[in-house]
N, CA, C and O atoms as a GROMACS GRO file, in nm:
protein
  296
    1UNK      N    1   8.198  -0.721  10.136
    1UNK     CA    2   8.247  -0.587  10.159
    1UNK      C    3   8.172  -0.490  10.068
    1UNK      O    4   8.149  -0.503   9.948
    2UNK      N    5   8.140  -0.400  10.144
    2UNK     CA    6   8.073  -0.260  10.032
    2UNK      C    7   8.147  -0.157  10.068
    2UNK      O    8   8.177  -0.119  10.181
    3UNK      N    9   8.182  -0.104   9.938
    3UNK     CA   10   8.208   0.036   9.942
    3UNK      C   11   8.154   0.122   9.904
    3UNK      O   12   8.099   0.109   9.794
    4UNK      N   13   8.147   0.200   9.948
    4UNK     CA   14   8.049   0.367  10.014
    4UNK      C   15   8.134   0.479   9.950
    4UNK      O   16   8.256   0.467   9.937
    5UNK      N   17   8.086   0.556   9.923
    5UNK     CA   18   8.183   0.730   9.929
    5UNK      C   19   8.087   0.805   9.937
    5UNK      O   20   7.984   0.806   9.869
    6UNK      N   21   8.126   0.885  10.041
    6UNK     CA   22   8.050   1.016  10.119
    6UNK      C   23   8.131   1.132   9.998
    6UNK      O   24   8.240   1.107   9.948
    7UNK      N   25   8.057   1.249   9.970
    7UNK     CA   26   8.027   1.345   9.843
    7UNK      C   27   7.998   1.461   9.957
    7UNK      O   28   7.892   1.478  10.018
    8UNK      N   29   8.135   1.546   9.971
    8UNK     CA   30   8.078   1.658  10.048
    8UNK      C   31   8.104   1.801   9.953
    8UNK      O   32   8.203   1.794   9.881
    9UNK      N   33   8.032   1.916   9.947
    9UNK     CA   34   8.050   1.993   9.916
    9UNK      C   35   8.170   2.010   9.864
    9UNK      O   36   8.216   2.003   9.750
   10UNK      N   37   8.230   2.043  10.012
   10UNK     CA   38   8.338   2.166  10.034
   10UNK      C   39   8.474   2.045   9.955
   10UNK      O   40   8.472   1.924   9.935
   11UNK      N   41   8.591   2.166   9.926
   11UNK     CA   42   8.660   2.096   9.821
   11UNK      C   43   8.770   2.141   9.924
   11UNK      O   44   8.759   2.254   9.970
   12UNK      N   45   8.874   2.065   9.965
   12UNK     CA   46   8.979   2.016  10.070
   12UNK      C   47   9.131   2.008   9.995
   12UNK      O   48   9.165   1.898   9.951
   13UNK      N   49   9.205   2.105   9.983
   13UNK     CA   50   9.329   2.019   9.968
   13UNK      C   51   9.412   1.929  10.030
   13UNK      O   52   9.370   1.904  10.143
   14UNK      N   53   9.492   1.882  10.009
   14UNK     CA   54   9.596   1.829  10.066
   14UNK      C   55   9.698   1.871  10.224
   14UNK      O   56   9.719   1.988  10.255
   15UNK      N   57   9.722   1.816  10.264
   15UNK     CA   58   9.783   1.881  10.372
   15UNK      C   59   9.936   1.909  10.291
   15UNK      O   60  10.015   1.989  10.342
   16UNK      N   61   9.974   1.837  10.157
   16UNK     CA   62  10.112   1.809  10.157
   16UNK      C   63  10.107   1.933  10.072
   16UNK      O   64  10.218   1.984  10.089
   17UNK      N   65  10.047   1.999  10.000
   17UNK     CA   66   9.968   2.112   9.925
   17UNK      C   67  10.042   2.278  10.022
   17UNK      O   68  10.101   2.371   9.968
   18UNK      N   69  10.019   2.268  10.121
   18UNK     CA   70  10.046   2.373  10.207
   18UNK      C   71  10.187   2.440  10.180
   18UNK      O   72  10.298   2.386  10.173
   19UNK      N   73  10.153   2.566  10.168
   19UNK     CA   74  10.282   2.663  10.120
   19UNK      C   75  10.315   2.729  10.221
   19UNK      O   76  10.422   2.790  10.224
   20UNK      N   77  10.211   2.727  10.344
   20UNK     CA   78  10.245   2.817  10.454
   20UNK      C   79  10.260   2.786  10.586
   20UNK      O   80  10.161   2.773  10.657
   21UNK      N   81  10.419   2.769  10.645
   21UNK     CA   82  10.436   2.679  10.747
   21UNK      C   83  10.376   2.676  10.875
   21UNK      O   84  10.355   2.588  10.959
   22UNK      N   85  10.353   2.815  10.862
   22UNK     CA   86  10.255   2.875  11.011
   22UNK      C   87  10.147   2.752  11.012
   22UNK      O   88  10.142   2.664  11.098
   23UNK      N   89  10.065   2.764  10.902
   23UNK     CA   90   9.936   2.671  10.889
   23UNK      C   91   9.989   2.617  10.904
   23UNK      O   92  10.008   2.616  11.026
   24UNK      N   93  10.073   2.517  10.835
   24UNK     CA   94  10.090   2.360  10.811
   24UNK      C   95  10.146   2.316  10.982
   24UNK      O   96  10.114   2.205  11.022
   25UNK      N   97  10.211   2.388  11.055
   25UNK     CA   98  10.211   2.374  11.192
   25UNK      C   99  10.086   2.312  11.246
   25UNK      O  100  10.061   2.195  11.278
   26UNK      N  101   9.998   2.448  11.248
   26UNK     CA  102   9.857   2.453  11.357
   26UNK      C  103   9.746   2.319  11.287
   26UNK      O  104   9.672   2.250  11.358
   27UNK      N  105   9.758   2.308  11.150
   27UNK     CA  106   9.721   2.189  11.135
   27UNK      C  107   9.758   2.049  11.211
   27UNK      O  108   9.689   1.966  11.271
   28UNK      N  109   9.940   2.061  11.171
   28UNK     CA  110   9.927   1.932  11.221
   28UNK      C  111   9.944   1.909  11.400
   28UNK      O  112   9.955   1.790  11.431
   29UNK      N  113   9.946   1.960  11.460
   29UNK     CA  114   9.900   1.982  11.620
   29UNK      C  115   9.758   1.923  11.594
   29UNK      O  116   9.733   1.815  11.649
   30UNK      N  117   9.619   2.005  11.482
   30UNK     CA  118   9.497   1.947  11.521
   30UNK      C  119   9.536   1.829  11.487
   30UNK      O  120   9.506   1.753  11.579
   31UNK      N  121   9.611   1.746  11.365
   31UNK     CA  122   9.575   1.651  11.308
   31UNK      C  123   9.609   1.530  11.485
   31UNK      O  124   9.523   1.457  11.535
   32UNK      N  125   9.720   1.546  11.527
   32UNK     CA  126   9.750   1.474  11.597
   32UNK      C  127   9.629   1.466  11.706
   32UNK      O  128   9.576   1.362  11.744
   33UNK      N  129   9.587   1.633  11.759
   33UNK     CA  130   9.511   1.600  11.830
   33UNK      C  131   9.403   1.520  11.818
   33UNK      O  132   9.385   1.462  11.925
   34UNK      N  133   9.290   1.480  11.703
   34UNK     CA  134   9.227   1.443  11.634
   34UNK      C  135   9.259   1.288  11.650
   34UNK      O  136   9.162   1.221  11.687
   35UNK      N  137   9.380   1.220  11.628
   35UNK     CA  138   9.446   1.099  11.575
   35UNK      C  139   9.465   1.051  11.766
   35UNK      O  140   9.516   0.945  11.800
   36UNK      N  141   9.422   1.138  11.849
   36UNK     CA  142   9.457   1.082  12.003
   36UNK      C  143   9.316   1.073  12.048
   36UNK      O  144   9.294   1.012  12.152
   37UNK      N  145   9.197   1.136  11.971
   37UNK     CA  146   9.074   1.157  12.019
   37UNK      C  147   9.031   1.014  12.012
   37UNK      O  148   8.998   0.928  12.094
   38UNK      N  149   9.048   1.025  11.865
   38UNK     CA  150   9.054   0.819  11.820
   38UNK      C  151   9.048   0.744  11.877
   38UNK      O  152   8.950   0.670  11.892
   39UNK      N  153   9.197   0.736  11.949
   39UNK     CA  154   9.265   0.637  12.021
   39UNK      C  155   9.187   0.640  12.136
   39UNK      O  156   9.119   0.539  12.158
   40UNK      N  157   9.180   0.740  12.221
   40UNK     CA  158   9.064   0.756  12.324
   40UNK      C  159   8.944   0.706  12.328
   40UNK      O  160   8.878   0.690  12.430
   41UNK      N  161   8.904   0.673  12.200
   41UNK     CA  162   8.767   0.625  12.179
   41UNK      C  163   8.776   0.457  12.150
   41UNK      O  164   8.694   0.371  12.183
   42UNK      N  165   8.860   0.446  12.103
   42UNK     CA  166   8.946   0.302  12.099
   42UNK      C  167   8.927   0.258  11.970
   42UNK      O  168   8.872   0.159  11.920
   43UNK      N  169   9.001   0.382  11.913
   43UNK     CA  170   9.016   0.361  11.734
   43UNK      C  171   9.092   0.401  11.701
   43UNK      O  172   9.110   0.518  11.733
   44UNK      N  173   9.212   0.319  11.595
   44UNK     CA  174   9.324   0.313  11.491
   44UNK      C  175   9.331   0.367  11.392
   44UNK      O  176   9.260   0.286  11.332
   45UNK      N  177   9.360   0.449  11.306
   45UNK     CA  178   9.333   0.492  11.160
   45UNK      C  179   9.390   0.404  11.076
   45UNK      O  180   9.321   0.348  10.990
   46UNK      N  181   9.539   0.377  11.089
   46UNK     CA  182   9.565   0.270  11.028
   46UNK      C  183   9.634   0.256  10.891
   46UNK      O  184   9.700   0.163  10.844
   47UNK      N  185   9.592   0.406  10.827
   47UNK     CA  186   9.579   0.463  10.691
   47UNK      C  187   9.666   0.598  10.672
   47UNK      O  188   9.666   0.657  10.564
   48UNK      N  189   9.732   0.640  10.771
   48UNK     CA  190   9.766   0.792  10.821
   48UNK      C  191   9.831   0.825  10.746
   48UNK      O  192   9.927   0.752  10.720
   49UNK      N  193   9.811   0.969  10.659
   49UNK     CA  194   9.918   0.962  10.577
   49UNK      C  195   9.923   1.110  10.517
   49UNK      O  196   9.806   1.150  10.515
   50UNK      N  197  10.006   1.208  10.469
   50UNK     CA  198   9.948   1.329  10.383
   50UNK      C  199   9.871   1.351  10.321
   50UNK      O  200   9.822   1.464  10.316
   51UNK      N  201   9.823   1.232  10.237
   51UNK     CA  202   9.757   1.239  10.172
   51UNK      C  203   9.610   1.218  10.225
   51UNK      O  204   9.514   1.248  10.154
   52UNK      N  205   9.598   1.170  10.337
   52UNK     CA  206   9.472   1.178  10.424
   52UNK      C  207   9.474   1.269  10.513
   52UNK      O  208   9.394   1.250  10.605
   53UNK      N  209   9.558   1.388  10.521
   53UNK     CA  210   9.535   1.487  10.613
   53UNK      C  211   9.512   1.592  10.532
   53UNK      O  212   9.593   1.646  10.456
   54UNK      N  213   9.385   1.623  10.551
   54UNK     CA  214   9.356   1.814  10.418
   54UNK      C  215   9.325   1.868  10.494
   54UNK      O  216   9.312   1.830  10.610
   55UNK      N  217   9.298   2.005  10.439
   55UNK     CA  218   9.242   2.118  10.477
   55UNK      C  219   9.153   2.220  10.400
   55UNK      O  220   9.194   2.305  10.321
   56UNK      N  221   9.026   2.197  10.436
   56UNK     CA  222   8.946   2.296  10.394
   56UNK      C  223   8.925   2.441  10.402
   56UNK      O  224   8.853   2.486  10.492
   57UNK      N  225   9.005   2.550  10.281
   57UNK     CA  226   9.003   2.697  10.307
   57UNK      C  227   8.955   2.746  10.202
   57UNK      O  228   8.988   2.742  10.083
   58UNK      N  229   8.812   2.828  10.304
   58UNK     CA  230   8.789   2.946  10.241
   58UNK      C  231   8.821   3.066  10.274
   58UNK      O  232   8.850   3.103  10.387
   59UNK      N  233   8.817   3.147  10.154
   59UNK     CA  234   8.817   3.277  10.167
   59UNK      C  235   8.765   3.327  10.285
   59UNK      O  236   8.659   3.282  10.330
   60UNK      N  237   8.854   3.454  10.364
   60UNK     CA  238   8.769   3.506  10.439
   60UNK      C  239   8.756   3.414  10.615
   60UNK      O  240   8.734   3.459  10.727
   61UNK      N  241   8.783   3.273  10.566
   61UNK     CA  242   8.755   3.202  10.719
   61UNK      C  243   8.904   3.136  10.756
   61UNK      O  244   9.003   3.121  10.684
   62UNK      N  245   8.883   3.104  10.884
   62UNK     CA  246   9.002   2.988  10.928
   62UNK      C  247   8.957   2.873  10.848
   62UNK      O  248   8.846   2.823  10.832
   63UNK      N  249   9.096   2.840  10.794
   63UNK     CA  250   9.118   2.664  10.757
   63UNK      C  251   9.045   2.575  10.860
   63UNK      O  252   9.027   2.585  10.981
   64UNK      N  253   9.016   2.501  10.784
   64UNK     CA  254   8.973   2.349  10.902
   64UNK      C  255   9.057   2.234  10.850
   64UNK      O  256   9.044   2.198  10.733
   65UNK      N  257   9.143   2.175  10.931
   65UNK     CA  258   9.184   2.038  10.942
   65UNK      C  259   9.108   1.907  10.935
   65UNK      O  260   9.050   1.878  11.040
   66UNK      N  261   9.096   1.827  10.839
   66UNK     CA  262   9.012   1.674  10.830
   66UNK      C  263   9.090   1.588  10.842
   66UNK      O  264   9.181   1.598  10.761
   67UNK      N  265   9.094   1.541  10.880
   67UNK     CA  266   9.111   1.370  10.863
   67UNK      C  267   8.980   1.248  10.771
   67UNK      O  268   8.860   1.221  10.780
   68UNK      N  269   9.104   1.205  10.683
   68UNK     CA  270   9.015   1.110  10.587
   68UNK      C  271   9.096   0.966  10.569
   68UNK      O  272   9.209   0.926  10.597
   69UNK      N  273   8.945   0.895  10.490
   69UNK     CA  274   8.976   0.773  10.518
   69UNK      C  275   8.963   0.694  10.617
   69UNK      O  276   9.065   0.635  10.652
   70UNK      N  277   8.837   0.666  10.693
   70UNK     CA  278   8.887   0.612  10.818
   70UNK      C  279   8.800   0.501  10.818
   70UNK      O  280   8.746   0.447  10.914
   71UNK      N  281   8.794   0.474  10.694
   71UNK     CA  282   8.728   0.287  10.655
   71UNK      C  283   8.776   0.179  10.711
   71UNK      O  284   8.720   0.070  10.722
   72UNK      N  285   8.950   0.229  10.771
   72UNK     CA  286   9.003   0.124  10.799
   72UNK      C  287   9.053   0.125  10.934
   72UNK      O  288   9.163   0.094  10.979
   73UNK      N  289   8.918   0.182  11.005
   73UNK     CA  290   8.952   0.208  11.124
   73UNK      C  291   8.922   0.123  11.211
   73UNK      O  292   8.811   0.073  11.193
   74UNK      N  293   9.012   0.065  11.351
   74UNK     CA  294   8.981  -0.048  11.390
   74UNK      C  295   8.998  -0.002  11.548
   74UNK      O  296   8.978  -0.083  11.638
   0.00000   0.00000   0.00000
């Protein structure tokens, strides 16, 4: 087994982090949508959890929804 870690820029909080329910809504709609794209493709996450759902916000732009962790995807 090797383990890897990908080093991205952009700095992501937490989904569980979110103070604002509006967002934390429209996130998790993407997250699910995201978590069915998967499945469509014929992959499990396996790992699902708050703590693997963030969101990257900057100033000035819409949030983006990630999904992480998906080492243990089957």
């Amino acid at each position: 087994r090797i383990h890897r870690r990908v080093v991205f820029r952009e700095k992501c909080k937490p989904f569980y982090q979110i103070d604002n329910f509006v967002l934390a809504l429209q996130c998790l709609t993407i997250y699910i949508s995201g978590l069915n794209i998967l499945r469509e493709a014929g992959y499990l996450h396996r790992d699902i959890s708050f703590g693997n759902c963030l969101v990257f916000v900057q100033d000035g732009e819409a949030p983006i929804p990630k999904i992480s962790d998906l080492e243990y995807c089957k």
